[in-house]
N, C-alpha and C positions, 0 to 999 in steps of 0.2 A: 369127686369128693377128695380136697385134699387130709391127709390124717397129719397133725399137729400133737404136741405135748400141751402145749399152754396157749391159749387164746385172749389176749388181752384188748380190749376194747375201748377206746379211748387212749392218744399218743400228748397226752399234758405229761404235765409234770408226773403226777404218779403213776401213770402209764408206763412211760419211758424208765424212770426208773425202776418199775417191775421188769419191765421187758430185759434191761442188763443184768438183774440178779439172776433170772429163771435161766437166759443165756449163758450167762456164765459156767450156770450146774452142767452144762452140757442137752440142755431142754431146746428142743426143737420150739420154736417160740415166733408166734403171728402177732403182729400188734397192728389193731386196725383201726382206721379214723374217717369217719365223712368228712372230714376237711379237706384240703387239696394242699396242707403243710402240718408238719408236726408242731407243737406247742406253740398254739396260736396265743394264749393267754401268759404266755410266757416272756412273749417277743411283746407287749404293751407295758409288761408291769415295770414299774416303778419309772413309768416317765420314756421305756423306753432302755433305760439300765439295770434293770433287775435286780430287783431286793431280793436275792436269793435265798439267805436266810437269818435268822436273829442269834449274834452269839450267847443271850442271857434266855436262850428258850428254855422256861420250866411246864410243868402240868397249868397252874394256875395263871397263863396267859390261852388258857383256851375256852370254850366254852362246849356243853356237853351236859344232858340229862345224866350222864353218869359221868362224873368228872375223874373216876380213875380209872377209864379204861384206856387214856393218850398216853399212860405212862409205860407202858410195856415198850412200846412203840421207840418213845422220843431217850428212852434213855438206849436202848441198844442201838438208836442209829442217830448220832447226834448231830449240832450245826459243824462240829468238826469234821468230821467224817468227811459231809459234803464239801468244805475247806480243804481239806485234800484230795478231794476229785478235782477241785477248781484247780488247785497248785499243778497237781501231777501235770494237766495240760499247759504249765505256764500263762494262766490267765492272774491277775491283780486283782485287791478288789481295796474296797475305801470303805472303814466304818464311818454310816454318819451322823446318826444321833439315836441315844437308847439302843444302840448294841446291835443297827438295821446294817446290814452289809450290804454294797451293792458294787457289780461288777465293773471294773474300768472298763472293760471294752466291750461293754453293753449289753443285751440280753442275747443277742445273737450269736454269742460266744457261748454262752451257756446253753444252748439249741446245738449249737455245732458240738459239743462237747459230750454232751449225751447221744447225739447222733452216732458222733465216733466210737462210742463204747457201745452202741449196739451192735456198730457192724463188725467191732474187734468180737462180741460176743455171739455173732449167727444169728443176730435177731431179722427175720425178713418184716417190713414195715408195707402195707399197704394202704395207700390211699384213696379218696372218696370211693368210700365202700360203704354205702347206706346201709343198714342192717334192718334186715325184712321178717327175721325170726330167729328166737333160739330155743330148741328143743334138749331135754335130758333124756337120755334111753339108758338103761341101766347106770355105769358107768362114764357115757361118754355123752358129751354137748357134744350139737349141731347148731352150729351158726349158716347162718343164709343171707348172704346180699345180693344187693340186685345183681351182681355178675358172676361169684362164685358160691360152691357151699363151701366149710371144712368141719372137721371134726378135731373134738381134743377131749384127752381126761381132764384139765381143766381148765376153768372160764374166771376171770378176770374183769370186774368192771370199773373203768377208771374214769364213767366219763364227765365225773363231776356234777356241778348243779346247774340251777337255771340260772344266773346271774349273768349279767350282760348277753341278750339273747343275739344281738346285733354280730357277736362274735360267733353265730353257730352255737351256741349255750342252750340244752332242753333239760326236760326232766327225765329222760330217759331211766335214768337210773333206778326212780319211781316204778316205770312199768314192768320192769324186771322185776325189782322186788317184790313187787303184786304177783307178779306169773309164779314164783316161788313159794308165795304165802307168807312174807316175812314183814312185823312190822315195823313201819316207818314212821316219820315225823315231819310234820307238812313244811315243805320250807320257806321261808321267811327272808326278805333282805336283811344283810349285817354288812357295817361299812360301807354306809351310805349316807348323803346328806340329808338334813330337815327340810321339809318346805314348810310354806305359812299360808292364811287363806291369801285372797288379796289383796281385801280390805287392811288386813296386818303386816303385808308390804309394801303398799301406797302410803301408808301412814307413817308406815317406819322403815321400815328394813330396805325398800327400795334404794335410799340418800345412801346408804353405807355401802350400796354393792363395791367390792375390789379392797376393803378396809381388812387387815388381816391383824389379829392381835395374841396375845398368851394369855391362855386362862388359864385356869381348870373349870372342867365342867362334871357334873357327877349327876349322876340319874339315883330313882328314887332308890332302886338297889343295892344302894350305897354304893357302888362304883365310879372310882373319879379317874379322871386322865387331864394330867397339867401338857398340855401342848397347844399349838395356833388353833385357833379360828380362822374363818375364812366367811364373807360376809358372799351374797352371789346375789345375780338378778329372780332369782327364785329362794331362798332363805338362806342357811348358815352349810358351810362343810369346812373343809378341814380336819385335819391327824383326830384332836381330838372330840370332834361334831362325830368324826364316823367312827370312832372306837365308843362311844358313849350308845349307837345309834344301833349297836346290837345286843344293848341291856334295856334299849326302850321299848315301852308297851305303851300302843296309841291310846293316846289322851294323857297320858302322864306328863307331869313339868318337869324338866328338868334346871338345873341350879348352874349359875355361870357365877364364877368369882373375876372378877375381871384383875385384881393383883393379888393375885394366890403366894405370893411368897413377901408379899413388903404391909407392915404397921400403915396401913392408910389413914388412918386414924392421925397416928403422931405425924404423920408428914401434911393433911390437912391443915394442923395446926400451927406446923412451922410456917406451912405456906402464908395461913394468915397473918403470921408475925409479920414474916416477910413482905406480904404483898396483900398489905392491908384492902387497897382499893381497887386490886383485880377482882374480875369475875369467877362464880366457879368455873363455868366452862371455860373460861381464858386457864385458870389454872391445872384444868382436867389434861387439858391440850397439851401441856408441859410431858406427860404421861401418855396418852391416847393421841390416837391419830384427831387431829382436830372438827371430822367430819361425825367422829364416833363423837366427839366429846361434848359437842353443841347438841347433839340427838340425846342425848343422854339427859341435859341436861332440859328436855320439854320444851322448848324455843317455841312451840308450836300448840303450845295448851296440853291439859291433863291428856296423857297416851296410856293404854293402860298395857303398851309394849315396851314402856320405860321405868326401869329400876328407880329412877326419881322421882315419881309421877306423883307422891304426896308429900314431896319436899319443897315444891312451888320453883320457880321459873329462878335462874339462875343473878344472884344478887354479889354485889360485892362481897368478899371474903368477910371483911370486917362486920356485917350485917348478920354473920349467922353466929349464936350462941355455941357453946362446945357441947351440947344434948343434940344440936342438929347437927354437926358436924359429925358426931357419931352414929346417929340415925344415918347420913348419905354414907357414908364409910360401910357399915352393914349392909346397904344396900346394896353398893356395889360388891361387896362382897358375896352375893347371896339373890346375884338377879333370877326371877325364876320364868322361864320362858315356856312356854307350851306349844310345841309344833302343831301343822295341822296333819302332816305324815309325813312320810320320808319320798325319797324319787323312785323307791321299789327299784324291783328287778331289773331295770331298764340301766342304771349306772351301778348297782352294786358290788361292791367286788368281791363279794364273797356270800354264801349264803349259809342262813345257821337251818338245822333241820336235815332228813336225810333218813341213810338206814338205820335205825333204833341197835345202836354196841350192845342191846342183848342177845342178838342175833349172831352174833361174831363174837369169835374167836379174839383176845385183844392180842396174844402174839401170832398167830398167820393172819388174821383177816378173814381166815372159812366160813363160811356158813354152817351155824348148828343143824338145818333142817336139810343142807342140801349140800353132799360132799363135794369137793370139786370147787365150788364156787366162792368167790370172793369178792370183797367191795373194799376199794380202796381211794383217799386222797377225799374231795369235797363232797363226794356221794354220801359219805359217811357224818353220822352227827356227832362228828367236832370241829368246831370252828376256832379259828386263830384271830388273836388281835392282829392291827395293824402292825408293819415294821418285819413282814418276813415267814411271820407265826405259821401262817399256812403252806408258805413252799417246805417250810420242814416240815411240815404236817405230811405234804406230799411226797416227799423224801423218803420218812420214817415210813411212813405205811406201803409204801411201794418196794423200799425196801424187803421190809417184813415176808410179804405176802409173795416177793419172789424168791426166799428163803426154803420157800415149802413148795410151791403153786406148779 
């Protein structure tokens, strides 16, 4: 039986970063992972470069049954902060749209960086270490894997959700919190694409796969996000398909404005000035990728997958009156599509749902019923929009909890 301070379970992002705070205090500190490398979801994000984190992170890009418990967290440990860990090792990084930061020299720089501050910190890291059990006895956890046991005052769980299980991803997290008695929140894919039946991709959506456009799209929620689309051989993703895609509830439509920032209306009517004896879709085309803009325009009889679909089949400009012209103009503004579901767990990159933040502590992370114990980073129900929201999530809470842990 080895005897430990702190036990952290799970080597991600919030892992790691626990594991250097507790370190740091001078805490004898295990950080353990069935993986065979530390921050496996770490070395994929962002393409590969690591959207590390968002310099305009506030409470209100997260999501959460109780939307003030992120703020303890995000404000004592900011996207700055972590800007200065990246500095102090002379790593660069590149803003690159909405305030997402991501590292010039890739994700694996940010893996070797935390790495480094474990071992500057005494942290021992061990790997593929299945965990077979964890017991409380008074004061002290017993952890059990298959090859060793240890012991610590306290326990740490960082090992996030189930999303992308291909990565090693479970629900671990779940089982622990059952063995404790503490409630959770079942969880759910967020930032993930739509899909459609088939019959609603043969018809339509098929001809557009690779077509990528700006929208906004907003769910019934009222939540909207102005960024690309992304058309696929299986339905729509893209920035803002998957930031939409964790305010939607199946069967709900949600709303696509296709020119979210331009008078469609008045440029309509120039156009017709202009170009009296073009077609609409010849003049969509000017605008839209020309594959979207022939689809759009019903080439193929009533679709009831097309924002046009009771404005009839595309005519010379000069053939439509200014009541129709404002009719297609709202439409496009205001397409309303209804997925058939999302790709689930299987590509998501993030999941919403978790341990219930009534159970915690919002500044250590502890558990109310069970001292010792803590849950940190995806395990926990709050989720980040796209653009970084979650590695600070990781960050901050990992922080926190090795403050105290």
């Amino acid at each position: 039986m080895k005897n430990l301070d702190v036990i952290i379970i799970g080597a991600g992002a919030a892992g790691l970063m626990c594991a250097i705070e507790a370190g740091k205090r001078g805490r004898k500190t295990l950080l353990l992972d069935k993986a065979d490398k530390v921050g496996k979801k770490i070395l994929i994000s962002g393409g590969g470069r690591c959207n590390f984190t968002n310099m305009y992170t506030s409470p209100v890009d997260y999501l959460s049954e109780n939307p003030h418990f992120c703020k303890s967290a995000l404000s004592r440990y900011t996207p700055w902060d972590f800007i200065a860990l990246v500095e102090k090792h002379g790593l660069s990084w590149t803003e690159k749209t909405l305030g997402q930061l991501f590292c010039d020299q890739k994700a694996g720089a940010i893996v070797n960086i935390l790495l480094n501050e474990c071992q500057s910190a005494g942290v021992e890291i061990a790997l593929t270490q299945s965990i077979e059990s964890i017991a409380k006895e008074g004061d002290h956890f017993t952890v059990t894997t298959q090859q060793h046991s240890y012991q610590s005052t306290s326990l740490v769980i960082a090992t996030g959700g189930p999303s992308i299980p291909a990565m090693g991803a479970t629900d671990f997290v779940m089982a622990i919190a059952q063995q404790f008695s503490l409630n959770t929140i079942p969880f759910k894919a967020g930032l993930v694409p739509f899909t459609f039946t088939q019959q609603a991709l043969d018809s339509f959506y098929k001809d557009l796969s690779g077509i990528s456009v700006f929208v906004e799209v907003c769910t019934q929620s009222g939540d909207c996000f102005k960024e690309n689309i992304l058309f696929t051989h299986r339905g729509i993703s893209g920035p803002a398909v998957l930031q939409a895609s964790s305010y939607w509830q199946q069967g709900e439509a949600i709303t696509f404005n296709l020119f979210p920032d331009e008078n469609i209306y008045a440029w309509l009517i120039t156009q017709q000035q202009q170009h009296p004896n073009a077609e609409l879709k010849t003049v969509l085309a000017y605008k839209l990728a020309k594959r979207l803009a022939h689809k759009l325009c019903n080439q193929e009889g009533t679709n009831p997958q097309s924002p046009l679909q009771n404005t009839g089949h595309s005519k010379p400009m000069k053939s439509y009156n200014d009541q129709e012209l404002e009719t297609i103009s709202q439409q496009l503004k205001a397409w309303e599509i209804t997925p058939d579901n999302t790709e689930g767990l299987r590509t998501a990159e993030v999941c919403l749902g978790g341990v219930n933040t009534d159970e915690l502590s919002s500044k250590t992370f502890e558990t109310k019923k069970a001292k010792g114990l803590y849950f940190i980073g995806e395990g926990v129900d709050v989720t980040g929009h796209l653009g970084g929201f979650n590695f600070q999530w990781a960050w901050a809470s990992g922080w926190c909890a090795g403050q105290v842990a």
